[in-house]
C-alpha angles and dihedrals in degrees: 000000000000119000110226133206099261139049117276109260102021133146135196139178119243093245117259121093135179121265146031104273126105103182088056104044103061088040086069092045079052099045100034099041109027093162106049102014122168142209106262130245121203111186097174098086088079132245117009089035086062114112090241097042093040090054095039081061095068090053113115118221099359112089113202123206135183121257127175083342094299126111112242131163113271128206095241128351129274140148105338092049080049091053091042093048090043086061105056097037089064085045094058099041084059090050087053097044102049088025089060109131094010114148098181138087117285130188132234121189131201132154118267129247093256091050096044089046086053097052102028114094119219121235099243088048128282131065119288089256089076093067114054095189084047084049096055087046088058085045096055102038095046084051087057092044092051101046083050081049102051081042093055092049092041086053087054102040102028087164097065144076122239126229112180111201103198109203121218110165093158096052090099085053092048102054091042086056083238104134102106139220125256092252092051090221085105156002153234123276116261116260121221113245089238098060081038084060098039088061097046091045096057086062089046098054087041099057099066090208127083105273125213111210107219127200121154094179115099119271100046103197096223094177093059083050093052101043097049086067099261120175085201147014117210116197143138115272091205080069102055120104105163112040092188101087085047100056091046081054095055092037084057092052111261119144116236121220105193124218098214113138116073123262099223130017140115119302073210098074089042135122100162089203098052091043085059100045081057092055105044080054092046090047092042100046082046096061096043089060084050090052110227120129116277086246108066087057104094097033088052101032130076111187109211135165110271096265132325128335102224096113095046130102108255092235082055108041078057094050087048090047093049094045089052090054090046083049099054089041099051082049097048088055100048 
């Protein structure tokens, strides 16, 4: 069997919480997922927390700004890169304080190039993804930001192992030639899943770490995945119609981190234990239909909430953590 690049029977949120609190926040992470734990995004303080302005931080050379409360590319940085920077430097000085000492795999997040080039204005006017030469530039400066990146985190937590999840939520969007133009009349060309690949596996070779390719949207091109050198696909397994693709992913040896607790719900109606009980079934039964022995399951397998937890209540994004780690549990002893 294949060793993959985190512990059996782990568990890990996707990366977003409620709130505004960052102590807390990754206190919980540590507390919740201490296998498989993650550096916490809040985006709830606003820009520069948001998934889009956060991972435009770590580009190199290519300063971002807010207009019209839109990200576009700016001609040198200023306030909005500051802000941005601030951020995740307080984010980081958390990961080191309560991380001290830690030996295991942790998890870092950012938005991927197709995503970025998708969301990101020229500054002439249209997205990135207008321009392919602009997009390459994007490519290759968001590799470099990322390897820095992993570099920073290893400095300040020698003792662990680095797992980078790259979110592209738009790449569906991308390939279908669906994001559309600011005027909505339109919308970008498709773009062929092997340039798709190319892109994504540029990030993948500079890192220097596994990376773990994230998109919670339907139509998850797991090819393009695949093929870009991914150790792992995370994805919401509401979402899966055709679990084909998936199972020649998994015979090809990708992890899976499945996306199996819900995203948003009361902690009212919540038994963390029960819920994960729920979840450890609804994963199992799932990867008997796909055909593979019961105990590959938790070396291959992550269990993680459907997608993030930003829009959740923080009783709840707890109770879903906790759910995720009884889940995996329940998995790695059966």
């Amino acid at each position: 069997m294949a060793e993959f690049p985190w512990p059996a029977g782990a568990a890990t949120g996707i990366g977003s919480l409620p709130g505004t609190d960052i102590v807390e926040a990754q206190r919980v992470v540590f507390g919740e997922l201490p296998d498989l734990p993650h550096l916490a995004e809040l985006p709830a303080r606003g820009p520069g927390a948001d998934m889009i302005g956060r991972s435009a931080g770590f580009l190199v050379e290519l300063p971002v700004q807010l207009y019209a409360g839109q990200w576009q590319v700016a001609p040198r940085p200023g306030k909005d890169l500051r802000r941005t920077a601030d951020l995740l430097e307080r984010d980081l000085d958390q990961l080191t304080e309560q991380g001290d000492g830690f030996t295991g795999t942790l998890k870092l997040q950012s938005a991927g190039p197709w995503t970025l080039a998708a969301s990101i204005d020229r500054s002439i006017g249209g997205r990135l993804l207008r321009d392919p030469g602009a997009v390459r530039d994007l490519t290759d400066s968001l590799a470099e930001g990322l390897r820095k990146h992993v570099d920073e985190v290893r400095k300040r937590l020698p003792r662990a192992s680095i797992l980078l999840q790259v979110d592209e939520p738009s790449l569906p969007a991308v390939l279908a030639g669906q994001v559309p133009t600011e005027s909505g009349l339109g919308a970008y060309r498709a773009v062929d899943g092997p340039d798709a690949a190319t892109a994504l596996r540029t990030i993948v070779e500079a890192v220097g770490v596994p990376v773990v390719a994230h998109c919670c949207a339907p139509g998850v091109p797991l090819n393009v995945l695949k093929d870009a050198g991914s150790a792992g696909v995370a994805v919401d397994l509401a979402l899966l119609k055709d679990l084909d693709p998936l199972g020649e992913a998994i015979e090809a040896g990708m992890g899976l981190f499945a996306g199996a607790v819900p995203s948003t719900g009361s902690p009212a109606a919540g038994d963390p234990s029960a819920a994960g009980k729920r979840t450890a079934e609804r994963v199992s039964t799932l990867w008997k239909r796909l055909g593979f022995p019961a105990a590959r399951l938790p070396e291959q397998v992550v269990i993680t909430p459907a997608c993030g937890l930003a829009g959740a209540t923080a009783p709840y994004a707890r109770e879903a953590l906790t759910a995720c780690r009884e889940a995996a549990r329940r998995l790695a002893e059966t």
